[in-house]
C-alpha positions as CSV (number, residue, x, y, z in Angstrom):
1,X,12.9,-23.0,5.1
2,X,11.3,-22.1,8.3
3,X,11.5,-25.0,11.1
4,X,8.0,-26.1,12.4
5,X,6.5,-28.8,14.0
6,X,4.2,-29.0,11.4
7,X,4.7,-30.4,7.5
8,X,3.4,-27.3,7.1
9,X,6.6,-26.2,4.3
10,X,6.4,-26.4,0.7
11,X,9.2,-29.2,-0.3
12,X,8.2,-29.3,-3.7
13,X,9.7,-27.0,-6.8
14,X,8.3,-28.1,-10.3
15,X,5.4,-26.2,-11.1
16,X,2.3,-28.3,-13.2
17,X,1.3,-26.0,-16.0
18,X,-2.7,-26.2,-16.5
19,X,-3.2,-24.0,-19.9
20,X,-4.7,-21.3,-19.3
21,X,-4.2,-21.1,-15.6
22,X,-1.0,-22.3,-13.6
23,X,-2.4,-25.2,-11.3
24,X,-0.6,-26.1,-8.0
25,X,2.5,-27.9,-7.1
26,X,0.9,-29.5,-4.1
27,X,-1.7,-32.2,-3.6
28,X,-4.9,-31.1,-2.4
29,X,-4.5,-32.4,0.8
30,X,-4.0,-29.7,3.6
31,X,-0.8,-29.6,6.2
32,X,-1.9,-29.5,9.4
33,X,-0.6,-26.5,11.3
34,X,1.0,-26.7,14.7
35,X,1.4,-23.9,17.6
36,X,3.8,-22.3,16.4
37,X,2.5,-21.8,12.7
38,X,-0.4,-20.2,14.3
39,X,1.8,-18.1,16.7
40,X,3.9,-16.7,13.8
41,X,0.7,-16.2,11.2
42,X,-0.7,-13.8,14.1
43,X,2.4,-12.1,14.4
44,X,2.5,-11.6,10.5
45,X,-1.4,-10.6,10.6
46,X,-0.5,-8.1,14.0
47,X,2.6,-6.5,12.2
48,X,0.5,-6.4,8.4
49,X,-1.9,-4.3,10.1
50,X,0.1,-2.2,11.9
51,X,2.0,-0.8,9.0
52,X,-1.0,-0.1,7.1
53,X,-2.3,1.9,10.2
54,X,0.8,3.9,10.6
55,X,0.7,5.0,6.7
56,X,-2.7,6.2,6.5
57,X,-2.9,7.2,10.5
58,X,-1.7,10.8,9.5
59,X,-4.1,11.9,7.1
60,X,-6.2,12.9,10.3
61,X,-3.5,13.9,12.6
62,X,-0.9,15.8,10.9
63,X,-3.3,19.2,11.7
64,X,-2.2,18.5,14.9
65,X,1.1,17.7,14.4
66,X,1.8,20.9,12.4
67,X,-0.5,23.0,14.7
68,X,2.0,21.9,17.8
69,X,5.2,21.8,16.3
70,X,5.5,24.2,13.0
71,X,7.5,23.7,10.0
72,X,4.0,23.9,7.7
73,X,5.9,24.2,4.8
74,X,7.4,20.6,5.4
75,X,4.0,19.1,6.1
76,X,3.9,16.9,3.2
77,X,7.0,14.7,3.9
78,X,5.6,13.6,6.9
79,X,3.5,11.0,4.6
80,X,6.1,10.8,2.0
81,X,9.2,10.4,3.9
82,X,7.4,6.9,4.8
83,X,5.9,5.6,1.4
84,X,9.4,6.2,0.3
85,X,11.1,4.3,2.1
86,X,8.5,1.7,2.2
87,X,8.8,1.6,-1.5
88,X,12.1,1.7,-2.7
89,X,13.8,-0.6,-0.4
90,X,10.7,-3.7,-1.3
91,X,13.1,-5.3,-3.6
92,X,16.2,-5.1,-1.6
93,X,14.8,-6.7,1.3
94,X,14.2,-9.4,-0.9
95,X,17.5,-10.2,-1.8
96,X,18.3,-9.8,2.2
97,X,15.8,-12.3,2.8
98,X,17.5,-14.9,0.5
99,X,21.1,-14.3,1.4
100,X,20.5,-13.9,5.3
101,X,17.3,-15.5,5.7
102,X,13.9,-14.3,6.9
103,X,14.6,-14.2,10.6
104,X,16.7,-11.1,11.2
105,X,16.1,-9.2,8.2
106,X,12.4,-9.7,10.1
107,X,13.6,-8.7,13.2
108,X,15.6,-5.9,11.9
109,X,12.4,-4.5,10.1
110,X,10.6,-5.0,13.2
111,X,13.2,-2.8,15.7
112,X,13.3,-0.1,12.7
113,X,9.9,0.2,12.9
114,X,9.6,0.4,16.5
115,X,11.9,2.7,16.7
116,X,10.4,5.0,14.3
117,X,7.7,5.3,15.8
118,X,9.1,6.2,19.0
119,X,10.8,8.7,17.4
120,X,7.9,10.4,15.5
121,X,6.0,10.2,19.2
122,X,8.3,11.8,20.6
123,X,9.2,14.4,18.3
124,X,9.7,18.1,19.2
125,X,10.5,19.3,15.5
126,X,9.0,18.9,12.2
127,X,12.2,17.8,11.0
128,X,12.5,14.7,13.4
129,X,9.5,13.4,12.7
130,X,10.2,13.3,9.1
131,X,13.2,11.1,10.2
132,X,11.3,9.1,11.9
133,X,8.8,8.4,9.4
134,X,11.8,7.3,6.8
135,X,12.8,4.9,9.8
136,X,9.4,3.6,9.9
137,X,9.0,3.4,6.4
138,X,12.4,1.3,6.4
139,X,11.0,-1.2,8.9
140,X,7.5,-1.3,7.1
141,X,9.5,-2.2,3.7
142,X,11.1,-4.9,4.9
143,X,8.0,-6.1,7.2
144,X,5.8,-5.9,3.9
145,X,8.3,-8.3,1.8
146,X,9.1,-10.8,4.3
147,X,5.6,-11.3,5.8
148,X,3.9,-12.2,2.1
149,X,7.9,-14.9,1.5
150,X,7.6,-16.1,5.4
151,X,4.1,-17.4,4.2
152,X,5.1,-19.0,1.5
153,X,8.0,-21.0,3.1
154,X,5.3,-21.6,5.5
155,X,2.2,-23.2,3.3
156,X,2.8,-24.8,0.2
157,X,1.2,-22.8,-3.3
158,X,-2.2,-24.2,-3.2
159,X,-3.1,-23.3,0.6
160,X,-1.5,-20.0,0.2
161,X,-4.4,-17.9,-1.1
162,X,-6.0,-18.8,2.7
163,X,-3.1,-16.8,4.7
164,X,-2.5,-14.5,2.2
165,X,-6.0,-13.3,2.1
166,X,-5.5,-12.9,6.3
167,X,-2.9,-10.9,6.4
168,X,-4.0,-8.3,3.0
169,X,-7.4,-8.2,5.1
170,X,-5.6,-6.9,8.1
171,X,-3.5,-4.4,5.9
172,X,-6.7,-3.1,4.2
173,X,-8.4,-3.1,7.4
174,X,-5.7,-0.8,8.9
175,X,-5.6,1.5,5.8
176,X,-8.8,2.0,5.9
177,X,-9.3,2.4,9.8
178,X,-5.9,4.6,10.4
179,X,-7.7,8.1,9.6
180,X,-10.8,6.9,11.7
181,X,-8.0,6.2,14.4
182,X,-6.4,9.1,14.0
183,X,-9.4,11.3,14.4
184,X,-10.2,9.7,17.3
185,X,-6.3,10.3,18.8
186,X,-6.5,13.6,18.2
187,X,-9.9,14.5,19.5
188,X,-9.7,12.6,22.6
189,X,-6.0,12.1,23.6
190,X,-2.8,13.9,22.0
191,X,-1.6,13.5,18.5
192,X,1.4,11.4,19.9
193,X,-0.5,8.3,20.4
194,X,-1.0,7.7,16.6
195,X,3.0,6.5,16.9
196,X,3.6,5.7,20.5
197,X,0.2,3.1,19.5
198,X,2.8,0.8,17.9
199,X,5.3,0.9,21.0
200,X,2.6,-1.6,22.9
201,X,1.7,-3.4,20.0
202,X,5.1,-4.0,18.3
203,X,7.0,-5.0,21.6
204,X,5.3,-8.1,21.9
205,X,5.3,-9.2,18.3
206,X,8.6,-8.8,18.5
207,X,9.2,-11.1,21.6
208,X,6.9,-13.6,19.3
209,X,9.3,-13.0,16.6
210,X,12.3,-14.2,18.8
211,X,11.0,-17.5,20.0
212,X,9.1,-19.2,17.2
213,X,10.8,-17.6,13.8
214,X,13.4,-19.6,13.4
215,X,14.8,-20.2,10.0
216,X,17.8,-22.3,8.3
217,X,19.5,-21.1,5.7
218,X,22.9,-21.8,4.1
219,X,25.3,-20.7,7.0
220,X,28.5,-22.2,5.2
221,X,29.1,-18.7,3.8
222,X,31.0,-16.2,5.5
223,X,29.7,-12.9,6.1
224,X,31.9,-11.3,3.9
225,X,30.4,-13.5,1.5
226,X,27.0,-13.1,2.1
227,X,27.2,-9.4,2.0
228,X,29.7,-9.0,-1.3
229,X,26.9,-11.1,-2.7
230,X,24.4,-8.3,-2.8
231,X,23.5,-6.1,-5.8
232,X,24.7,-3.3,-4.5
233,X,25.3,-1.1,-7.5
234,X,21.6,-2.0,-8.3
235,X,20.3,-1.2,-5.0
236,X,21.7,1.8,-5.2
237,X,20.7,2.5,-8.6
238,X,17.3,1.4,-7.9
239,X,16.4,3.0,-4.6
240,X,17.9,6.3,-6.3
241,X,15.7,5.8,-9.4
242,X,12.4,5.0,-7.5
243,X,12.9,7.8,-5.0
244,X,13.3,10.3,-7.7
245,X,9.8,9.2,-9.7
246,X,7.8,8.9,-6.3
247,X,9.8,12.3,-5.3
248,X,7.9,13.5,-8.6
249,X,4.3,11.9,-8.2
250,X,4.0,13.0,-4.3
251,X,4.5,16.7,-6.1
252,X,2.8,16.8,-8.8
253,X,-0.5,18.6,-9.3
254,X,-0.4,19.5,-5.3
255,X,3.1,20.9,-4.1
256,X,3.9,21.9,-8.5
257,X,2.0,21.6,-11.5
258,X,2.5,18.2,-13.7
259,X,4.5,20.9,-16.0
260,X,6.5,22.3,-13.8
261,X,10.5,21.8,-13.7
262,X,10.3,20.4,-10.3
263,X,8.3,17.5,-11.3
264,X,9.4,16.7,-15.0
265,X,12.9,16.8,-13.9
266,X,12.9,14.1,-11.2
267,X,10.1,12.3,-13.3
268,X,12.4,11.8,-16.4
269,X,15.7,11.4,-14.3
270,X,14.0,8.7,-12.6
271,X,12.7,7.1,-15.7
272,X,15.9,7.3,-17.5
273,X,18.0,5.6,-14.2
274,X,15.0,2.9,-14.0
275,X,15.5,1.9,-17.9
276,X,19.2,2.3,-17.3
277,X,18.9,-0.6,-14.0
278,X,16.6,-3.1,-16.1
279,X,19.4,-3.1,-18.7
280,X,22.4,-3.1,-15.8
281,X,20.7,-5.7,-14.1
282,X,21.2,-7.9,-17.8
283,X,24.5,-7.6,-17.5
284,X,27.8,-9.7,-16.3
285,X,28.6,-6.9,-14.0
286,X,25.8,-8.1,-11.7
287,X,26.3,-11.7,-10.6
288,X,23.6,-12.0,-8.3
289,X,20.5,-9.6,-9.6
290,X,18.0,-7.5,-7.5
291,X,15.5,-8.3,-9.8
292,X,16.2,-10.8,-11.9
293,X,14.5,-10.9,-15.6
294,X,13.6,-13.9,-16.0
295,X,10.3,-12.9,-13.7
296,X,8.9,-10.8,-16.4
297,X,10.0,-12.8,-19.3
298,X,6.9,-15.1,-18.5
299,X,4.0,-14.0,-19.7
300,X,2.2,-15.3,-16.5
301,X,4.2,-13.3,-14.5
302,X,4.2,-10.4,-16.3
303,X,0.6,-10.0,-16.4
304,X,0.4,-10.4,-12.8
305,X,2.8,-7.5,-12.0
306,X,0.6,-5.0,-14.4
307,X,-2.4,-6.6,-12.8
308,X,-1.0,-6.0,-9.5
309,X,0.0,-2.2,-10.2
310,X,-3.2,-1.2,-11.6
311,X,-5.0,-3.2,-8.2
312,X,-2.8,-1.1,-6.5
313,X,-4.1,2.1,-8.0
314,X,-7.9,1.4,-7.7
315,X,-7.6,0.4,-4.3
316,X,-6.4,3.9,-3.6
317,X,-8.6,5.9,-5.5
318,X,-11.8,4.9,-3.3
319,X,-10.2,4.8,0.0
320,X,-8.8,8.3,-0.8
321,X,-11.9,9.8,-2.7
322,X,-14.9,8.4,-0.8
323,X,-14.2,10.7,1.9
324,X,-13.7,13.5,-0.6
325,X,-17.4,12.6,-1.4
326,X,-18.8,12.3,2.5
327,X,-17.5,15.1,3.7
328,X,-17.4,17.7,0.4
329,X,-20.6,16.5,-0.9
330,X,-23.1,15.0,1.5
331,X,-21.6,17.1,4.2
332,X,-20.5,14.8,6.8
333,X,-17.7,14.9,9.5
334,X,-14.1,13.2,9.3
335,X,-15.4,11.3,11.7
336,X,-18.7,10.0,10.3
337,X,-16.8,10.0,6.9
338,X,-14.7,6.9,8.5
339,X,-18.2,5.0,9.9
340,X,-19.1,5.7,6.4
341,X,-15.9,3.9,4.8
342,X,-16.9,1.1,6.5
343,X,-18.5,-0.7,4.1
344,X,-15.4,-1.0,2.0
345,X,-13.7,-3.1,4.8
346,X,-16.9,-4.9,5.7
347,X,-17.1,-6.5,2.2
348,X,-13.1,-6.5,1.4
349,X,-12.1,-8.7,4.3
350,X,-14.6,-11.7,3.8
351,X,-14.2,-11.2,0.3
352,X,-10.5,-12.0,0.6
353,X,-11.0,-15.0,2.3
354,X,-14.2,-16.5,0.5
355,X,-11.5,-16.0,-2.7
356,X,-8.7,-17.8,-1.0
357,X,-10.8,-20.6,0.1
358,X,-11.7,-21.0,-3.4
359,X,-7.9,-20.6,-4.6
360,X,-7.5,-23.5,-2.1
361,X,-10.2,-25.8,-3.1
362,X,-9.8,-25.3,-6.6
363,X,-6.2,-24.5,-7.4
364,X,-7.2,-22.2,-10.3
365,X,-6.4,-18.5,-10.1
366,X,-7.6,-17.1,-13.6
367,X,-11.6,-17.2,-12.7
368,X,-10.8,-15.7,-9.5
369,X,-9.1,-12.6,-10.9
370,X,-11.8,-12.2,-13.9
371,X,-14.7,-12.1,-11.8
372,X,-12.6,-9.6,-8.8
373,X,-12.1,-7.4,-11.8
374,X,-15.6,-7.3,-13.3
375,X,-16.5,-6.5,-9.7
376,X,-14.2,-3.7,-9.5
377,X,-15.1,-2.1,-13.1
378,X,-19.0,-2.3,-12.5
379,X,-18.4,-0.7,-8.9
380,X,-16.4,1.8,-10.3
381,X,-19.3,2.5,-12.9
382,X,-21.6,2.7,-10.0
383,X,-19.5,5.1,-8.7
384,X,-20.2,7.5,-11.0
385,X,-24.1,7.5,-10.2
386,X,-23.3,9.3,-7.2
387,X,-24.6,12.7,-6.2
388,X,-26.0,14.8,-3.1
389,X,-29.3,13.0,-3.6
390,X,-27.8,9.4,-3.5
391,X,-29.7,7.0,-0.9
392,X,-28.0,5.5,1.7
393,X,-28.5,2.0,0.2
394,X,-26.5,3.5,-3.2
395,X,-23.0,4.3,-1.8
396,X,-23.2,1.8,0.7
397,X,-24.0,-0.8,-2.0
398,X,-21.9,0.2,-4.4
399,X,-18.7,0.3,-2.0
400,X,-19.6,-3.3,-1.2
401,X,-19.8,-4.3,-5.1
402,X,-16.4,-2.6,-5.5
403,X,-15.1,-4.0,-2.3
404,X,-15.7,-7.5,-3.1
405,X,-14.0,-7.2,-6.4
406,X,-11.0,-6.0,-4.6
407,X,-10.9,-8.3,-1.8
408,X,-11.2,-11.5,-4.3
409,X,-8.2,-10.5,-5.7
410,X,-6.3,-10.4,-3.0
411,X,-5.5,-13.6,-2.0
412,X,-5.0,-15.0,-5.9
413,X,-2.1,-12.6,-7.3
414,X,0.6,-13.6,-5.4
415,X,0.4,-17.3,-5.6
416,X,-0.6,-16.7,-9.6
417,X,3.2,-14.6,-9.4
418,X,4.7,-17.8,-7.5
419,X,3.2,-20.6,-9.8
420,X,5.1,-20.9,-12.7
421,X,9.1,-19.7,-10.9
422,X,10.5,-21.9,-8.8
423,X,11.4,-21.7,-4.9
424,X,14.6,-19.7,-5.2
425,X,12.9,-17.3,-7.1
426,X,9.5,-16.9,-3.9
427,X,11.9,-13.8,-1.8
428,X,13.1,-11.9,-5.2
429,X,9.5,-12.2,-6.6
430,X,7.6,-11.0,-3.8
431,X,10.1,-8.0,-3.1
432,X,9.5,-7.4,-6.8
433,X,5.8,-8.1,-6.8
434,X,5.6,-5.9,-3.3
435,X,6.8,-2.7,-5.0
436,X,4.6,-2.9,-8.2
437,X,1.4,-2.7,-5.5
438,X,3.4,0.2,-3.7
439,X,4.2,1.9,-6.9
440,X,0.7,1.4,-8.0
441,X,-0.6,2.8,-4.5
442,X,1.3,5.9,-5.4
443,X,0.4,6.5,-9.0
444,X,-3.4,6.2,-7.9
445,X,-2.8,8.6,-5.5
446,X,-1.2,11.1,-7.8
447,X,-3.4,10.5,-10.7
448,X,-6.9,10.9,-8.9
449,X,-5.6,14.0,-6.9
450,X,-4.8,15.5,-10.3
451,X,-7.7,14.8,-12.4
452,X,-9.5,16.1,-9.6
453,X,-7.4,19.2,-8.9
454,X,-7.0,20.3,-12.2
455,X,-10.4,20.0,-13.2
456,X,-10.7,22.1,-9.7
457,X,-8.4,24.8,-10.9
458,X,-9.7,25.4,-14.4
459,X,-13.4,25.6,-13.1
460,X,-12.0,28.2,-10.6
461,X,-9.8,30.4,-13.1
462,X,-12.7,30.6,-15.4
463,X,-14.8,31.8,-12.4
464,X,-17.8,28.8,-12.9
465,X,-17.3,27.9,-8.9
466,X,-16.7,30.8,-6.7
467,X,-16.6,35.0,-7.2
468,X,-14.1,35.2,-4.2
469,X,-10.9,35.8,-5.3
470,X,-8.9,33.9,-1.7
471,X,-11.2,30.8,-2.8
472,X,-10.3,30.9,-6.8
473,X,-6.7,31.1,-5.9
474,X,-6.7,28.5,-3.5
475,X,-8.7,26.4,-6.0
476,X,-5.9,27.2,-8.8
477,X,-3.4,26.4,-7.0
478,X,-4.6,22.7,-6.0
479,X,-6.2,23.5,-3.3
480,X,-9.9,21.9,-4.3
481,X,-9.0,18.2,-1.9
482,X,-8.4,20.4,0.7
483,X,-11.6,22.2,0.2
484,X,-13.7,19.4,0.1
485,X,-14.8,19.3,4.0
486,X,-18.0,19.6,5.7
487,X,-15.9,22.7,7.9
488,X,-14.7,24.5,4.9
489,X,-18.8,24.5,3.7
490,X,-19.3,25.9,6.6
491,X,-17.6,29.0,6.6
492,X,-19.6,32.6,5.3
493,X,-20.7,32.6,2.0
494,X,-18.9,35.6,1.3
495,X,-15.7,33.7,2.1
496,X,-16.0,30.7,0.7
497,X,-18.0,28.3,-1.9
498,X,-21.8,27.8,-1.2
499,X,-22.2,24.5,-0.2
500,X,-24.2,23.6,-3.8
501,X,-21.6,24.7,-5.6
502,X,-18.5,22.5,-3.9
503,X,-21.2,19.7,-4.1
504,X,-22.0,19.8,-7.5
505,X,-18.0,20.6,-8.4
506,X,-17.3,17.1,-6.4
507,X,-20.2,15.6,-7.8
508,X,-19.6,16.5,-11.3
509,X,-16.1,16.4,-12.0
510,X,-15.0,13.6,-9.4
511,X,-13.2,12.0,-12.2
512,X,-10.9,9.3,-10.5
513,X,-14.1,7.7,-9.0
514,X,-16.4,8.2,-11.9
């Protein structure tokens, strides 16, 4: 538990069962919160928000990257070398944070991602940059679990919803402002600053980390102890398994087709050794399980994980398909097409906090998930009104409507995961819980882009979009998200699309959104 000069830490394990909702193990009486709770909750926000920048920072800036240094054909596992990482590692740094603590497995994911990013800034290859994106996606793993279990050794269950929903604001905030950041780097500095940006940033959080994060855990163990006690035949199993099914979504419909070899092979594989580590981790040969089954055998928690990878998913498809709409349908700018995202973080961040405020006050998490996700399906319906005629009040409206569906949940799914387990179970859960979001994140991602560029591609082959045969091949093989900028409307006619037609292709047949 995390020493503070605060009663700030949650002492208490039972959990009170209120049927239908779980209620809270704590009296409704708020801790009061001392300097350095506040200290180590703006270190958490600072680092939460800089990881989200980093992973969405190079949507904008890898034109740049690959325009300086080459290696085009590589371009794609400058984003992926980092979402993998960041994912498949989640629920190992879990089980580092209960068998070392939260202090230097904090510490350590702070230095790797410091270091990463000094590496990717000061790249002179493709293929070093792509290492240092892994390393950052390393640190980012293990800075996404232990923020979300520092919290919770910090507050107890009911007050939890409050921080949580500060430091998923600042994650959404820098997801949403990376590409607008990025744009900016690129247009009025060098590409390089999108990573050396965390060297100023991440230096002093990590000074912060070293003076008020201090935690006690059981030190009677040896380290030869502590680290024989670690699942490492599921670690391995798992971070093999989970590579090879995000190896296959970050492919497929863009890099292959969905029926290609090169994505059904790593797709099943990875399926296959997934099924084959729920069933190892049932068994005697693991003493001390990664993920431990007793999380989903609840059918609280169990719902919260699908809930979680399915928020996950929609989350993603408007921050990555608004733009498509901006730019390939009303025309805008990359740029503009970030000041027009705006909305989405205007609404999501106060959204997150009115909802943990209510979390706090009323200890009852089922009403607040019902009405985020009526939110979210009637924005999403909304979404599909859309076209090049749409008023400025519509898709500014709508995005809010969505928005706040998405940002009340925020703050309730975690402490709904936490409320029926007990203490020892907070780091494996939220390693757990932090991997279905990532997971769902990448699923969203591959299932919009392939609605969208298949519906592209068949459209194209059958000739309904564009005469020119450079364009129709492009479009056929996944090219369309690409397509959809205000500079590629811009180019001859005799080149390209007319701009009606990639409108009313983008309009029409936006699927994910609609």
């Amino acid at each position: 538990m995390l020493q503070q000069d605060t009663a700030a830490s949650n002492t208490d394990s039972t959990a009170s069962v209120d049927i239908p909702d779980v209620a809270t193990r704590e009296s409704p009486r708020q801790s009061r919160k001392g300097p350095r709770f506040w200290a180590i909750l703006g270190v958490l926000a600072l680092t939460s928000l800089l990881t989200s920048l980093e992973a969405t920072i190079t949507s904008t800036v890898l034109p740049a990257i690959i325009s300086d240094l080459g290696g085009g054909d590589n371009y794609i596992w400058v984003a992926n070398a980092y979402f993998l990482a960041l994912a498949s590692l989640q629920p190992m740094f879990g089980q580092l944070a209960n068998v070392f603590g939260r202090r230097w497995p904090m510490i350590f994911s702070t230095v790797a991602f410091i270091l990463g990013s000094g590496i990717c800034g000061g790249a002179t290859n493709i293929a070093t940059i792509i290492a240092g994106r892994a390393i950052q996606g390393i640190g980012g793993s293990g800075i996404s679990v232990l923020c979300e279990t520092i919290i919770c050794d910090l507050v107890p269950l009911r007050e939890r919803g409050n921080y949580m929903a500060i430091v998923f604001g600042m994650v959404s905030i820098g997801a949403a402002l990376g590409p607008l950041f990025g744009g900016l780097l690129v247009t009025y500095s060098t590409w390089r600053w999108a990573f050396y940006l965390a060297l100023p940033i991440g230096g002093p959080a990590l000074v912060l980390l070293f003076v008020f994060l201090h935690v006690n855990y059981d030190k009677s163990q040896t380290l030869a102890t502590r680290i024989s006690s670690l699942d490492w035949l599921g670690n391995t199993v798992f971070v093999g398994a989970s590579t090879s099914v995000l190896i296959a979504l970050s492919w497929a419909g863009g890099e292959y087709p969905w029926s290609s070899y090169e994505v059904l092979v790593p797709l099943v594989v990875g399926a296959v050794a997934l099924a084959g580590f729920v069933a190892l981790e049932a068994t005697r040969f693991v003493a001390n399980p990664m993920v431990p089954l007793h999380l989903f055998a609840n059918p609280i928690t169990a719902v919260v994980f699908l809930l979680t990878f399915l928020h996950g998913i929609v989350t993603m498809w408007a921050f990555y398909f608004f733009p498509v709409y901006f730019q390939g349908v009303l025309g805008a700018t990359p740029y503009r097409s970030g000041i027009m995202l705006l909305p989405t973080i205007l609404a999501l961040v106060p959204a997150a906090i009115i909802g943990g405020l209510l979390l706090t006050k009323f200890g009852r998490y089922k009403p607040i998930l019902v009405v985020a996700l009526a939110f979210v399906v009637i924005g999403f319906g909304l979404f599909s009104l859309l076209d090049e005629n749409a008023s400025t009040g519509a898709w500014v409206g709508f995005q809010i409507i969505e928005s706040v569906g998405t940002g009340l949940a925020i703050p309730a799914l975690l402490p709904a995961l936490l409320a029926p387990l007990t203490d020892k179970d907070t780091a494996l859960a939220t390693g757990t819980w932090a991997f279905m979001r990532s997971f769902g994140i990448t699923w969203g991602v591959a299932i919009a882009g392939t609605v969208f560029s298949s519906r592209a591609a068949q459209l194209a082959g059958s000739g309904a979009i564009s005469s020119d045969a450079t364009v129709a091949a492009a479009f056929t093989a996944g090219g369309a998200y690409e397509a959809a900028t205000a500079q590629f409307l811009d180019v001859p006619l005799g080149r390209a699309l007319s701009y009606g037609q990639l409108r009313q292709h983008c309009q029409d047949h936006l699927s994910p959104i609609k």
